[in-house]
C-alpha positions in Angstrom: 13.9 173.2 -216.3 14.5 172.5 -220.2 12.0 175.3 -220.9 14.6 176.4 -224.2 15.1 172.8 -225.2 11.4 172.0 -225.4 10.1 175.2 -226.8 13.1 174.2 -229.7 11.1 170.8 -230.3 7.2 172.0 -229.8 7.4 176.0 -230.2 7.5 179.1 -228.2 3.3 179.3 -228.3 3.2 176.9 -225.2 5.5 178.1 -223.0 4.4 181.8 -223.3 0.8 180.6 -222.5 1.8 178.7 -219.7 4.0 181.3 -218.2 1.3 183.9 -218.8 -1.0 181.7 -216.7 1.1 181.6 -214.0 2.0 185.6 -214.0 -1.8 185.5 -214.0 -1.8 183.3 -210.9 0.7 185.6 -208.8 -1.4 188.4 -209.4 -4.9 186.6 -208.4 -3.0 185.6 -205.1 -1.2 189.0 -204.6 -5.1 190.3 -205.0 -6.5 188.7 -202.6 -3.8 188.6 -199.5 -4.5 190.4 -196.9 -2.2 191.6 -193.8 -3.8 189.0 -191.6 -2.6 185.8 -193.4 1.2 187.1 -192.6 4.2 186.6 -194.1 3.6 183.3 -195.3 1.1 183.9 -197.5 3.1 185.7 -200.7 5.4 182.4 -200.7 2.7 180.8 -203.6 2.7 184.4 -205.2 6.5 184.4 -205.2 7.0 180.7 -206.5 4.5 181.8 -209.5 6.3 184.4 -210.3 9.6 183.1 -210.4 8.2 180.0 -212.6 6.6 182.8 -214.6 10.1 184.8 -215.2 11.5 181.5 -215.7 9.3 179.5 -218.4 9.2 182.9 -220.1 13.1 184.1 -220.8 14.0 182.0 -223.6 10.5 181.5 -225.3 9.7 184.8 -225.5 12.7 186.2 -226.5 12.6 183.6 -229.0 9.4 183.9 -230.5 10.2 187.7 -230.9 12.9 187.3 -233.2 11.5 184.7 -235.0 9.1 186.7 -236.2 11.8 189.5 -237.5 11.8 190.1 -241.2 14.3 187.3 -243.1 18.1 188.5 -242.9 16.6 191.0 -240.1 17.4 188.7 -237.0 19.8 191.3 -235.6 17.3 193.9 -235.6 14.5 192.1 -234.3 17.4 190.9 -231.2 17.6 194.7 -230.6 14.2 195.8 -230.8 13.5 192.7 -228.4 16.2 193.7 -226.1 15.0 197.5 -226.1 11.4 196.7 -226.0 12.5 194.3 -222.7 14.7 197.4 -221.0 12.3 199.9 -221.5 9.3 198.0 -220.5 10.9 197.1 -217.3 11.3 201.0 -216.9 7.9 201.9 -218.1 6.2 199.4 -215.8 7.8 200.7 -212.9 6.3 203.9 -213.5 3.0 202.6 -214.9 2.9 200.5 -211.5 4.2 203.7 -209.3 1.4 205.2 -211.4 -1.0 202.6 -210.1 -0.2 203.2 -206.6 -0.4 206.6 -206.5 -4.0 206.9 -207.5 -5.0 204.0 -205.4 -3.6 205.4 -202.5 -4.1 209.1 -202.4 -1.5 211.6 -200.6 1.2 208.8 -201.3 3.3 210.6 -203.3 6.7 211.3 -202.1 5.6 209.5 -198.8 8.1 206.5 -197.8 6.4 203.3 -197.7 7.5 202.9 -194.0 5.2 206.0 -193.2 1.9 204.6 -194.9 -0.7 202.7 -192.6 -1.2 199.3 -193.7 -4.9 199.8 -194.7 -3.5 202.3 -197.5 -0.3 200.1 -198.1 -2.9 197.2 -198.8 -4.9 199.3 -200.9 -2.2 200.1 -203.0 -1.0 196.5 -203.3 -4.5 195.4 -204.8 -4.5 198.1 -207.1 -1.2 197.2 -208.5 -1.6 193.7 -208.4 -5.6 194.2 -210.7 -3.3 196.2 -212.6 -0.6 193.2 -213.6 -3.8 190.8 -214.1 -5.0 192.8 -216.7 -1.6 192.6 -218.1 -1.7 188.9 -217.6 -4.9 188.4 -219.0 -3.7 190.9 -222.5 -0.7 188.5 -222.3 -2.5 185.4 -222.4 -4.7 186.5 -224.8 -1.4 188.2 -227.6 0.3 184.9 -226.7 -2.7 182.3 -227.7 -3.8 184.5 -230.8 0.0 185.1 -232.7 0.7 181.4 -234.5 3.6 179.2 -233.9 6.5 178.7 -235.6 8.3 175.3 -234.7 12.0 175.3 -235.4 12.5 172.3 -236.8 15.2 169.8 -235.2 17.8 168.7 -238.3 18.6 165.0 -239.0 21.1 163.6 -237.3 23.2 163.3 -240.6 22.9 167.1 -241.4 24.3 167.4 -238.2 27.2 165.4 -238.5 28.1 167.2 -241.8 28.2 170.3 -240.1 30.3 168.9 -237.3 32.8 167.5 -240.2 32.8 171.0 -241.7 33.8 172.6 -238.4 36.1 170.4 -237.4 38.1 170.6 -240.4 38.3 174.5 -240.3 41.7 176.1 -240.6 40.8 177.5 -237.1 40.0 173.9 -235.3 42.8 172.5 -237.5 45.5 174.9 -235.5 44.4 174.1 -232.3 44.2 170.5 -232.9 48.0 170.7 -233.7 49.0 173.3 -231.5 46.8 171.8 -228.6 47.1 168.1 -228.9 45.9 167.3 -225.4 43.0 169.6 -226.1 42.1 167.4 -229.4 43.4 164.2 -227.2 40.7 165.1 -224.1 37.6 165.0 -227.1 37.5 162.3 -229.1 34.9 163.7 -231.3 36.7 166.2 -232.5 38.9 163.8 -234.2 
């Protein structure tokens, strides 16, 4: 999917809504499954997810640093990417945190040795746990406004192609790399 190229032409405000719908989605169906339905059954959970994860890499991350002070882009890339690692470790134990409670005398207990009453329990709890997430998420991504990168005429990008091309660096490897230069006519 062109999730990047189309959050470049309409914003990042779409995409994060739609992938927090679908992270919504995959918790409602992880919610409601039961042991019963089999195996089966988390495949619609699984495909939400993933399309969640995936709408949501590149217009998040995005939308994140566009909102970083001016001349402060690098500093809003490492916040992002701190704020993303650390999350992922805090969730994890926010969800371990989850399961615990839910299922009482499951601490230190291998998953293997839990019934599957208490195992069940524990997945319902966690997954309530990542709708209320969702649900925050939806909310944080319909309230903060857009900002639309706006596509550059086709002349400005030209220019800039001419400036590149005729820097000392592209200029050296046209001449030291003729075949290169030869192989992409648009470079000369």
């Amino acid at each position: 999917m062109p999730i990047g190229a189309w959050s470049d032409r309409i914003g990042c405000r779409i995409p994060c809504i739609l992938a927090a719908l679908f992270r919504i989605s995959f918790c409602l169906i992880f919610l409601l499954i039961i042991p019963e339905w089999g195996v089966a059954a988390i495949i619609p959970g699984l495909i939400c997810m993933g399309l969640s994860f995936g709408i949501s890499g590149g217009p998040a991350t995005t939308r994140i640093v566009q909102f970083s002070p001016k001349g402060e882009d690098g500093m809003g890339t490492s916040v992002m990417i701190t704020s993303d690692f650390l999350g992922g470790v805090i969730g994890v134990a926010a969800y371990a945190v989850v399961f615990s409670l839910a299922v009482p005398g499951s601490v230190g207990v291998s998953v293997n040795d839990l019934s599957s009453a208490a195992l069940t329990s524990g997945f319902h709890a966690t997954a309530a746990f990542g709708l209320i997430l969702g649900i925050i998420t939806l909310i944080l991504s319909s309230v903060v406004p857009n900002l639309i990168i706006k596509k550059v005429g086709r002349q400005t990008c030209k220019k800039k192609l001419e400036d590149f091309i005729l820097s000392e660096y592209l200029l050296r490897s046209i001449r030291r790399y003729p075949r290169y230069a030869a192989s992409r006519p648009y470079l000369l």
